[in-house]
FIKOL-42830 format. One line per field, with one value per residue: residue number from 1; residue in three letters; x, y, z of N, C-alpha, C in turn. Coordinates in steps of 0.05 Angstrom, whole numbers, m for minus. Each point is the difference from the previous one (the first is absolute). Layout:
num = NUM|...
residuo = ALA|...
n.X = X|...
n.Y = Y|...
n.Z = Z|...
ca.X = X|...
ca.Y = Y|...
ca.Z = Z|...
c.X = X|...
c.Y = Y|...
c.Z = Z|...
! end
This chain:
num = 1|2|3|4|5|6|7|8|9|10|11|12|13|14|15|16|17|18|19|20|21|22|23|24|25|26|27|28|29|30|31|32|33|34|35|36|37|38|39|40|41|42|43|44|45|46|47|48|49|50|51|52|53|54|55|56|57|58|59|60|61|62|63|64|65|66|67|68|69|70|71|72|73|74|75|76|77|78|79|80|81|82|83|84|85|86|87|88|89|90|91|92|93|94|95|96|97|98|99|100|101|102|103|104|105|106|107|108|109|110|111|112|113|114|115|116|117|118|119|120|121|122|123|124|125|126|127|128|129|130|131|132|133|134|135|136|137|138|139|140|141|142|143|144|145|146|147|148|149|150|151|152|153|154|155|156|157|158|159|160|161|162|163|164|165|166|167|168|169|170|171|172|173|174|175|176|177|178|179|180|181|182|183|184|185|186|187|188|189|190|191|192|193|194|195|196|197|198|199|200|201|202|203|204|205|206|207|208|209|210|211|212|213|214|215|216|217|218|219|220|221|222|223|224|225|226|227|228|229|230|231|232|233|234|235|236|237|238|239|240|241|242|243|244|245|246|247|248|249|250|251|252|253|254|255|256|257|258|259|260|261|262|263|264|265|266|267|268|269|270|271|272|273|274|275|276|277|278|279|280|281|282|283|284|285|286|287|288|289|290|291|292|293|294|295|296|297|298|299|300|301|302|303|304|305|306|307|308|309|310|311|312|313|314|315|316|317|318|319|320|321|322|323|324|325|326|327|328|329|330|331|332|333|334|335|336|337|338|339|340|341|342|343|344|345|346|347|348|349
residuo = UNK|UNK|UNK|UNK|UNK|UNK|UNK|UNK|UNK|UNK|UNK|UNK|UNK|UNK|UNK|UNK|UNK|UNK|UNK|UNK|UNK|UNK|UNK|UNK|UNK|UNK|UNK|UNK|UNK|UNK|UNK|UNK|UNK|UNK|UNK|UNK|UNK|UNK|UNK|UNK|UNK|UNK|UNK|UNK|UNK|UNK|UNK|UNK|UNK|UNK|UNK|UNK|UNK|UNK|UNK|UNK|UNK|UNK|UNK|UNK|UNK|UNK|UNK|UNK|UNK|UNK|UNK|UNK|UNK|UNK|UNK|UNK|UNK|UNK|UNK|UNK|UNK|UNK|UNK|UNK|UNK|UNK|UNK|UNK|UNK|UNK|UNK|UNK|UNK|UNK|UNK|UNK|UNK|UNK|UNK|UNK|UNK|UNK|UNK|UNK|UNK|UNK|UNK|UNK|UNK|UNK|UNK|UNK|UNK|UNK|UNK|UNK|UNK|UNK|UNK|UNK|UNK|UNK|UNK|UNK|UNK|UNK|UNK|UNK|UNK|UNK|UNK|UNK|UNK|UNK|UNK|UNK|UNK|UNK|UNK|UNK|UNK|UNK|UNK|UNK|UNK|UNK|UNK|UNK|UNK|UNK|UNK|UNK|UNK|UNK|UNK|UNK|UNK|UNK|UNK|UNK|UNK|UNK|UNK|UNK|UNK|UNK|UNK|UNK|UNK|UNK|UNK|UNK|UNK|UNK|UNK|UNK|UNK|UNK|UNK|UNK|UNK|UNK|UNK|UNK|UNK|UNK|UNK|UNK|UNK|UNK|UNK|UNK|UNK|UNK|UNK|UNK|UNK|UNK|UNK|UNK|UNK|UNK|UNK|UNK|UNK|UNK|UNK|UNK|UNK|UNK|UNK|UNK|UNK|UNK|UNK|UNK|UNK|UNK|UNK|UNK|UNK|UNK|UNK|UNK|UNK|UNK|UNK|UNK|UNK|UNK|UNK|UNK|UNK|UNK|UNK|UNK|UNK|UNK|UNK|UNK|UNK|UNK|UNK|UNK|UNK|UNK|UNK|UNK|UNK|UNK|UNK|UNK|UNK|UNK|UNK|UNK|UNK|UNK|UNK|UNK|UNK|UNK|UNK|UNK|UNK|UNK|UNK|UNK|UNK|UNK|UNK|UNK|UNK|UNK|UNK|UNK|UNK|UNK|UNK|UNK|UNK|UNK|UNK|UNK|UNK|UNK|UNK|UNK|UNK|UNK|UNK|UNK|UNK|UNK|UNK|UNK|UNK|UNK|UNK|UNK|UNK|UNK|UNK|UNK|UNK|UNK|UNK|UNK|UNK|UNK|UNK|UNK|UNK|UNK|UNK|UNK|UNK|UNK|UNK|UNK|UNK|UNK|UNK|UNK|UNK|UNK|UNK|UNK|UNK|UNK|UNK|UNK|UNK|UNK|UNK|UNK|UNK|UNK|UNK|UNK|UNK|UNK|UNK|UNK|UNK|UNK|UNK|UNK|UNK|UNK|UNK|UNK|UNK
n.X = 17|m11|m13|8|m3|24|m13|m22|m21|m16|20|17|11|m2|m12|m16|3|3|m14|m9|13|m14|m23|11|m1|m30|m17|17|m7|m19|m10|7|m10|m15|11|m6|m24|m7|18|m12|m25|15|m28|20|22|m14|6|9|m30|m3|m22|m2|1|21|9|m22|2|m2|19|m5|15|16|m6|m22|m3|13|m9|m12|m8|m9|m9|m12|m5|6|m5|13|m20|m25|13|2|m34|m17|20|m18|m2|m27|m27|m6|28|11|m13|11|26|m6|m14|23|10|m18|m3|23|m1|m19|13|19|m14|m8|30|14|m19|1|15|19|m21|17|33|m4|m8|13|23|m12|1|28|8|15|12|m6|15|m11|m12|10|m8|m23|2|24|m19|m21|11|0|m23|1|5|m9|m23|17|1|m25|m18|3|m8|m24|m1|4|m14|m2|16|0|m11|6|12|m23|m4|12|17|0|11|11|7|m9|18|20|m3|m5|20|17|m7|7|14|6|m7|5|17|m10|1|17|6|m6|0|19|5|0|35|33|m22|8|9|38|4|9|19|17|m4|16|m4|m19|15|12|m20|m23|4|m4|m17|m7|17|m8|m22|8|0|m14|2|19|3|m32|11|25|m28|m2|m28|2|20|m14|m11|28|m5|6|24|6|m15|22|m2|8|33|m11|18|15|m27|8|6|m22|18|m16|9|m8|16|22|m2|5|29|5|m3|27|11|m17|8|24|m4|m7|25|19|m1|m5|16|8|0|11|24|3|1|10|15|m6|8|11|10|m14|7|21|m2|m5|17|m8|m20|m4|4|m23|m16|19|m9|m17|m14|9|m7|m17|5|11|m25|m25|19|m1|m30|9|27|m9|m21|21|m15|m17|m14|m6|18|11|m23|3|28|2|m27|8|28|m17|m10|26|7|m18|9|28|m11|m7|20|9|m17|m7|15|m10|6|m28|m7|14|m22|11|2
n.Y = m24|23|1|m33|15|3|20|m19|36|m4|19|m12|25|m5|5|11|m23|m12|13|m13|m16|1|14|m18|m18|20|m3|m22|m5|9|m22|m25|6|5|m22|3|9|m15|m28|15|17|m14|m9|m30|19|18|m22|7|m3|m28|16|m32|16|12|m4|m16|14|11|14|14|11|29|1|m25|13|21|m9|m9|25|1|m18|12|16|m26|m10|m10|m3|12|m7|m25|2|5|14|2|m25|11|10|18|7|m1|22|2|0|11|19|0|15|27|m2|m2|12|18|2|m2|24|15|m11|3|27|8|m25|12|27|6|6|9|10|m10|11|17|8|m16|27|m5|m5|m21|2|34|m13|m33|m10|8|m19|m11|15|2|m17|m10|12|m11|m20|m9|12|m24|m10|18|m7|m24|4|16|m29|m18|22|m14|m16|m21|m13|12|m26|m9|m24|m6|m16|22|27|m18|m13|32|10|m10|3|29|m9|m6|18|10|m9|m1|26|0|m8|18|24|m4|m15|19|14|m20|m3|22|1|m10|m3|m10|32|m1|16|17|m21|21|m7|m11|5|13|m14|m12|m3|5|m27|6|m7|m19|m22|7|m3|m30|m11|8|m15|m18|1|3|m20|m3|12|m18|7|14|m25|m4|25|m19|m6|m13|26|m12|10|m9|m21|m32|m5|15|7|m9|m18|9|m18|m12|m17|m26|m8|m24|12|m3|m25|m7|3|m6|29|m6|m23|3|28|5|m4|28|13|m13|m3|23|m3|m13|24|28|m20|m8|29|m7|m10|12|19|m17|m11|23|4|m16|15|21|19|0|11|m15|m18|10|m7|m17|m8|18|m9|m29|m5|10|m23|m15|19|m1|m7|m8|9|m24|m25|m6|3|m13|m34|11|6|8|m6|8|29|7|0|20|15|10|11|20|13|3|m3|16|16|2|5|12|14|m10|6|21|3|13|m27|m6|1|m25|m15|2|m21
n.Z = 0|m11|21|m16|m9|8|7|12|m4|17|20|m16|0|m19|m10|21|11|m21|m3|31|m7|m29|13|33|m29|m2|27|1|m16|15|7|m19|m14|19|8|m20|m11|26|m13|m25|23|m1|6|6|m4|m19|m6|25|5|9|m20|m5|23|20|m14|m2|25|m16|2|20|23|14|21|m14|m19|18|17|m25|m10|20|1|m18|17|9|m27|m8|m17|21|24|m13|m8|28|13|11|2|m16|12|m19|m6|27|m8|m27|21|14|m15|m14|29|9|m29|m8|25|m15|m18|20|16|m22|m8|21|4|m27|8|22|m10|m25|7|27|m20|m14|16|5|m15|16|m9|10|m27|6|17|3|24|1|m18|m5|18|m4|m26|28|24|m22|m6|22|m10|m14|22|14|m32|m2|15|2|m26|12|18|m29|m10|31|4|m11|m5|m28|4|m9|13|m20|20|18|m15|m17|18|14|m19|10|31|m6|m14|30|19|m15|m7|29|m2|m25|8|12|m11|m10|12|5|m24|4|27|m2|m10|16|18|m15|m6|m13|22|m18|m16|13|m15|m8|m24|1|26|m21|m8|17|m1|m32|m2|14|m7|m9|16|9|m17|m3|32|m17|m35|6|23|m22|m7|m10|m2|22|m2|m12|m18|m11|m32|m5|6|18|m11|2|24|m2|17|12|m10|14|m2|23|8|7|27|m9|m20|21|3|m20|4|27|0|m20|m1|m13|10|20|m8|7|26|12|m8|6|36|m7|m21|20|12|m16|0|26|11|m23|3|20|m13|m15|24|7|m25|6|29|m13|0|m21|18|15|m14|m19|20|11|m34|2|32|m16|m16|8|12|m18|m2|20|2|m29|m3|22|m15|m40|3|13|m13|m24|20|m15|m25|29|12|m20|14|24|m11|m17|20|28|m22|m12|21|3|m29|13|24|m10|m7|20|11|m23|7|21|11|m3|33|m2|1|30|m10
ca.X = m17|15|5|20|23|16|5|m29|m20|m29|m3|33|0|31|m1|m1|31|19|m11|16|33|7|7|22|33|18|15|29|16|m7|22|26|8|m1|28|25|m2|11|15|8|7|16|m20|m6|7|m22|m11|12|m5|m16|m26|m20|m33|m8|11|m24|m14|24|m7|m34|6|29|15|6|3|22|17|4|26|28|m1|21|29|11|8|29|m14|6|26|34|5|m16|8|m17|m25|m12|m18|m12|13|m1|m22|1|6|m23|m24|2|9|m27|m12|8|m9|m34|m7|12|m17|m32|1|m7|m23|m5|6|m14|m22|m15|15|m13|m26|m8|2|m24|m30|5|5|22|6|10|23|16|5|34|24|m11|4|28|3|m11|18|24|m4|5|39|1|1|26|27|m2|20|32|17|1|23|39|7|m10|25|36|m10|m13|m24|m2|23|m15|m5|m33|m24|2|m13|m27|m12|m2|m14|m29|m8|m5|m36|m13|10|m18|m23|m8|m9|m22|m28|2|m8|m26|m10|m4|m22|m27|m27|m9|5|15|20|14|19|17|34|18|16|32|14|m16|12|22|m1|m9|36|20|m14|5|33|m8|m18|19|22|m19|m16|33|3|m9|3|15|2|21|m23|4|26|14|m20|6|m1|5|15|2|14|5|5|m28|1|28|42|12|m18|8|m11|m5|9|8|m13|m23|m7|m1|m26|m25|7|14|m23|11|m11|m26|m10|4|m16|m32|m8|3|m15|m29|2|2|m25|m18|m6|m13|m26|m1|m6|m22|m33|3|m14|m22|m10|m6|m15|m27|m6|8|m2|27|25|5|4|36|16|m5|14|37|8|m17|9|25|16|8|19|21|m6|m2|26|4|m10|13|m22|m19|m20|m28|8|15|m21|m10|17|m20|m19|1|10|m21|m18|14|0|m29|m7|17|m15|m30|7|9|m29|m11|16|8|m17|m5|18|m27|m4|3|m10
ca.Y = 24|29|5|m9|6|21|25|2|m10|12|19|9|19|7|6|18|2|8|24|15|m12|18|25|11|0|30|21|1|19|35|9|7|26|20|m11|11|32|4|m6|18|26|m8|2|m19|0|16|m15|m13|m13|m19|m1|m7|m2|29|m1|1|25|24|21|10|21|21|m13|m27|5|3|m20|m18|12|m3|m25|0|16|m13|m23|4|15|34|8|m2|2|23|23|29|m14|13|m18|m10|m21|m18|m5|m12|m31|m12|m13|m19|m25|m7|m15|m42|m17|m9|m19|m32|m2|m1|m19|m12|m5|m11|m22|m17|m2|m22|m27|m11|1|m20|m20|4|m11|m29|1|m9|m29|m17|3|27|12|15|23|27|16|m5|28|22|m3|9|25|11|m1|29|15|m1|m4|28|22|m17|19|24|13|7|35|31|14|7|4|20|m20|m35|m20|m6|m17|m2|12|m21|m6|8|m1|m31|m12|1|m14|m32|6|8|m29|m28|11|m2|m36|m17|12|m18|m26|8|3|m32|m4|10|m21|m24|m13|m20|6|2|19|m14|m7|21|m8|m5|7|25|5|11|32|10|15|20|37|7|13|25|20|5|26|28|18|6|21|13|6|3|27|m15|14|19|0|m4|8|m5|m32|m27|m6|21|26|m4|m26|m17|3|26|m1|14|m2|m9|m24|0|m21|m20|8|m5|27|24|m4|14|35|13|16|m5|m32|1|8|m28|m28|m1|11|m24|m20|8|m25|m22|m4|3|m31|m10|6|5|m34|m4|15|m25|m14|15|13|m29|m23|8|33|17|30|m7|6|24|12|m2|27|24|8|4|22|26|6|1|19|18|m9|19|35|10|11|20|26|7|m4|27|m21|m3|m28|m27|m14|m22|m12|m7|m16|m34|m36|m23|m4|m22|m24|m15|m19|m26|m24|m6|m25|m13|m10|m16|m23|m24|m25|m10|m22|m19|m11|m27|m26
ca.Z = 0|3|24|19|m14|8|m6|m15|28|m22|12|m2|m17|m8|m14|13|18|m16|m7|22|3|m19|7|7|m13|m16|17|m3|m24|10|31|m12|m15|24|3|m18|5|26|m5|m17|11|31|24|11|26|9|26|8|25|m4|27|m16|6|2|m20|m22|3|m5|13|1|6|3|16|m13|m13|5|11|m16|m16|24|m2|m32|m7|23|m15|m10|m27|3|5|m25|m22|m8|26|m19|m11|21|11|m27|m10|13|m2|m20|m13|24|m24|m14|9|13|m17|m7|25|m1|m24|11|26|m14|m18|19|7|m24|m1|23|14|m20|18|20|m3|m9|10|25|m20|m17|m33|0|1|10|m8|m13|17|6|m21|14|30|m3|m15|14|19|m18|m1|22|6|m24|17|7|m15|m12|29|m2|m21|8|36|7|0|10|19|m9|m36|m6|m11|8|m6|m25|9|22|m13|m10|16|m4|m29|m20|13|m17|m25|m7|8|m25|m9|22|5|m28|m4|22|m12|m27|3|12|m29|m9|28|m13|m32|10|29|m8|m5|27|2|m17|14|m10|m19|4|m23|11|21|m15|m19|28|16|m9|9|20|8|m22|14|15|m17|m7|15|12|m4|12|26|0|m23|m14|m24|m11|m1|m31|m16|m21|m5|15|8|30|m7|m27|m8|18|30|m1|21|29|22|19|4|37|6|m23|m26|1|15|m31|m14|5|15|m22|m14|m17|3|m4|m21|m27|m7|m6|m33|m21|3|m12|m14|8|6|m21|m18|21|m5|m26|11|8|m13|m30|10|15|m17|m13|17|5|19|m24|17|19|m14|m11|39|6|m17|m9|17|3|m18|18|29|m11|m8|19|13|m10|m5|23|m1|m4|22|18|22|0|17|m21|m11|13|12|m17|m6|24|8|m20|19|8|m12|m10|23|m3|m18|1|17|m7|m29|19|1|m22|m13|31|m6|24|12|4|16|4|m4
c.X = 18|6|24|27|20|5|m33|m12|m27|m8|29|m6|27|2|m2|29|17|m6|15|24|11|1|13|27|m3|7|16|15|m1|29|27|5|0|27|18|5|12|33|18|9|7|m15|m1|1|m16|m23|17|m6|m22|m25|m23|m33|m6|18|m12|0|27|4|m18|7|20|11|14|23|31|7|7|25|32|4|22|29|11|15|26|m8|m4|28|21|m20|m31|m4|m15|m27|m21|m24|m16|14|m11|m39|m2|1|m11|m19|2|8|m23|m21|11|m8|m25|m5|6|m22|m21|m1|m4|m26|m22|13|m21|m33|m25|m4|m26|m29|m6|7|m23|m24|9|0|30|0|19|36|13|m4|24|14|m10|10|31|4|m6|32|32|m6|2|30|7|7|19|20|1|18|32|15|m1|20|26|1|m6|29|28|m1|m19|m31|m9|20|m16|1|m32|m18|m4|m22|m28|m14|m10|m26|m29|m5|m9|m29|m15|5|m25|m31|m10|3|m12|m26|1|m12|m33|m11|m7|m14|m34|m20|m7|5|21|27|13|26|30|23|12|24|33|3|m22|11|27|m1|m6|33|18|m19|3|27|4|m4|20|31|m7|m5|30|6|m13|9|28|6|20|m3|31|32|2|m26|m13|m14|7|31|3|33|23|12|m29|m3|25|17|m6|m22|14|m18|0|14|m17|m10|m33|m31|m18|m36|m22|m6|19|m15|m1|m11|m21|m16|5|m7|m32|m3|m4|m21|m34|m2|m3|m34|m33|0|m16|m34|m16|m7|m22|m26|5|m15|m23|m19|m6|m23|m29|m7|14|2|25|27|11|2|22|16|4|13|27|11|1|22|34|3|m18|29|27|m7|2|26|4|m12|15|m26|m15|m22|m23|8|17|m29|m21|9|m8|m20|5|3|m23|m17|15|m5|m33|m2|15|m15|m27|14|14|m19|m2|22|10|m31|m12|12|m16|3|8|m26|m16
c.Y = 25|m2|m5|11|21|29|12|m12|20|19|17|25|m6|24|35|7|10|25|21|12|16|28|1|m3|24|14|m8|8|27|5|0|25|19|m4|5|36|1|10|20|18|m11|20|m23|4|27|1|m21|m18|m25|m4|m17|5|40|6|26|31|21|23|27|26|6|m24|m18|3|3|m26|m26|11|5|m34|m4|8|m3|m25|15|4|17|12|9|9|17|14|29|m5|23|m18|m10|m24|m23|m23|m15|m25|m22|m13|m32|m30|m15|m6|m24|m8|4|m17|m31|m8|m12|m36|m26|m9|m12|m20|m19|2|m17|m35|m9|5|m24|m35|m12|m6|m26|3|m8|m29|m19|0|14|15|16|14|29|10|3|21|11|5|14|33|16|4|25|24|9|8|27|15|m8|14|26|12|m4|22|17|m3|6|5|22|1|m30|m17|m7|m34|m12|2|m24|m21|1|m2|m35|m12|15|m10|m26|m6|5|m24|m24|11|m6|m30|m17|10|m22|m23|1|8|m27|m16|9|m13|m25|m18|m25|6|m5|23|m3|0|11|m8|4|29|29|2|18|31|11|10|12|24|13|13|20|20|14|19|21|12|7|26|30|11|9|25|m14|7|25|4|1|5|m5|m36|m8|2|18|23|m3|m30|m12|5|24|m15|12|4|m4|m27|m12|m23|m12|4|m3|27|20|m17|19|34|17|12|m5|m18|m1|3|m17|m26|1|m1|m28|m29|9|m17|m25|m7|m7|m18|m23|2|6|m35|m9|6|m14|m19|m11|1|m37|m16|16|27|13|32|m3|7|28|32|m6|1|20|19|1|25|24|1|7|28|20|m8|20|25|14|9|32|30|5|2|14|m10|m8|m26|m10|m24|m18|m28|m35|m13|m17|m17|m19|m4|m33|m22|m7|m12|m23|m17|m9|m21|m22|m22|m14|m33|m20|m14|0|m17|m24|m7|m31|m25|1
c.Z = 0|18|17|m24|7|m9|m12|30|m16|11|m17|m22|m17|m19|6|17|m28|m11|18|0|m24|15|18|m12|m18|22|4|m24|6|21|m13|m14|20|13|m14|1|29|2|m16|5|27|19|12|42|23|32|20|21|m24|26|m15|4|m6|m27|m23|1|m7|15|m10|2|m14|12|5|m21|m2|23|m18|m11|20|m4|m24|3|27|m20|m22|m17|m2|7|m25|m24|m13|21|m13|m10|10|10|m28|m9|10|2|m24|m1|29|m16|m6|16|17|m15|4|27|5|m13|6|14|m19|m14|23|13|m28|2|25|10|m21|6|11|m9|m26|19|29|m26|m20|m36|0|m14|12|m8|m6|29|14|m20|7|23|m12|m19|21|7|m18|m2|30|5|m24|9|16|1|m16|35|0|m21|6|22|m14|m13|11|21|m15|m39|m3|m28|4|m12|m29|m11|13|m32|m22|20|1|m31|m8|22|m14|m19|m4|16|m26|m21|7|m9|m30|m3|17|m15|m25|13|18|m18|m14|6|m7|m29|3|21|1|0|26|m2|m19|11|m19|m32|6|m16|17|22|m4|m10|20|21|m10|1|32|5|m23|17|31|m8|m4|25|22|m16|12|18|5|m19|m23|m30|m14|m9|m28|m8|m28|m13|m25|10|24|m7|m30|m4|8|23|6|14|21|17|26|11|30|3|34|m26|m7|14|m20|m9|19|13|m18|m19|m32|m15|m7|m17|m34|0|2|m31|m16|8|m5|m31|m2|19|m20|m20|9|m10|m24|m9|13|m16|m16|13|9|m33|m14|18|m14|11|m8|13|14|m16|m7|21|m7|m18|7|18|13|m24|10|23|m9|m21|19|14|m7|m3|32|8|m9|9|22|37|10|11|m7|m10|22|12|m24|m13|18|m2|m28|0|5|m23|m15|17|0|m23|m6|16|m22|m25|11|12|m26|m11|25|m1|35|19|m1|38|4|2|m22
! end
């Protein structure tokens, strides 16, 4: 009987749940791009205290007003490198940082109160319970790991560790990642009760981890202003790799704290990525999703020359932050074509 079948109950929404799950993965694309503009106009550190409840509320008054701004200019950022800042200024880039932490607050409560309201009216199917609560619980640490990158610049650095900021970047994505292929297989689930959650393909796991470590390269260059060393393409200034880079010891260092580096290998492993994932949409396009495919064309193309128009502008923030949200927009349609060519799991006996 249906009934006794795994992931099918005659109360189970899936279909609604996945609907859900689509809108909190654009407000995470929101929140990323808001992350990036954050990041741009180096407003990350604007705020120096982590209050997740009184948080929410900004300051109101004069008063407020200025004691936040004494708060600022207690951190080695104001000190070494905006001494003069006035209260407007300072007001500016507050904005942006007190957006990305409404916006964490708002994506959070759009995750979990849906959460508990389908799960108290049993629309939950059988078996996506836990994966649900384990996206809730990953998005709280989220939370975290956003304060954890924020505290190593407020004493001795004059900015975040871009290490942390890597970190925080790759951990939203991969919430955004978990969050589109659970809607996928709850989309499946829906046509057919029979269906089962799909098993991640060898060859789509592949392409998926060179984007990621793509993405991860991209949020080193960021954090390391690495964008802005060489303005130039395809040769960083008049060779591939300039002479006389001074170089960090152990050598193994230069991959991940060498501004240089970095940069040259964001430049070139964006290729290698973009074959991967170019592979995939062949693939994706032979199983049957034909949309799919032509989504992860199009968008690597797109993402590989917002990439370079971001070099050459000399990381004009308009094309770096589009650069940005293409990323995530690329990674959803990589998961969705990913899905299309990963095979159900079977069941044992």
């Amino acid at each position: 009987m249906l009934q006794a079948t795994p992931g099918y109950s005659t109360t189970a929404r899936p279909l609604a749940i996945a609907r859900w799950l689509y809108a909190v993965a654009a407000l995470i694309v929101a929140m990323v791009v808001v992350g990036g503009i954050t990041r741009l106009t180096e407003s990350g550190l604007s705020i120096t205290e982590w209050k997740p409840v009184s948080g929410i509320i900004p300051p109101l008054t004069t008063a407020q007003w200025q004691a936040e701004f004494a708060n600022y200019q207690r951190i080695p950022e104001y000190q070494q490198l905006n001494r003069g800042m006035t209260l407007d200024g300072f007001k500016a880039i507050f904005f942006w940082e007190y957006l990305h932490r409404v916006l964490g607050r708002v994506i959070g409560m759009a995750f979990a109160l849906p959460l508990i309201w389908f799960a108290l009216r049993r629309r939950i199917p059988v078996g996506y319970g836990w994966r649900l609560t384990a996206l809730l619980a990953l998005g709280g640490l989220q939370g975290a790991i956003g304060w954890w990158m924020v505290a190593s610049g407020l004493s001795v650095r004059t900015d975040v560790s871009h290490v942390r900021l890597a970190v925080h970047l790759v951990t939203a994505l991969t919430i955004l990642a978990g969050i589109v292929w659970t809607a996928r297989d709850l989309r499946s689930l829906a046509a057919s009760p029979l269906e089962r959650p799909a098993h991640l393909a060898l060859g789509a796991a592949a392409a998926l981890l060179l984007l990621f470590t793509q993405i991860t390269y991209g949020a080193f260059t960021a954090g390391l202003d690495a964008g802005y060393a060489f303005a130039s393409w395809p040769l960083m200034g008049d060779t591939l790799f300039p002479a006389g880079v001074p170089m960090l010891s152990p050598g193994a260092a230069n991959l991940v704290d060498n501004p240089i580096v970095v940069q040259f290998i964001h430049r070139w492993l964006a290729f290698a990525a973009a074959g991967g994932l170019l592979w995939l949409a062949w693939r994706t396009r032979a199983a049957g999703h034909p949309r799919a495919a032509i989504a992860v064309a199009a968008l690597v193309v797109l993402q590989i020359t917002l990439g370079i128009a971001t070099l050459l502008s000399g990381v004009e923030i308009v094309i770096a932050v589009a650069h940005q949200a293409n990323a995530a927009l690329l990674l959803i349609a990589s998961v969705v074509a990913a899905h299309g060519i990963s095979t159900p799991r079977r069941t044992a006996g």
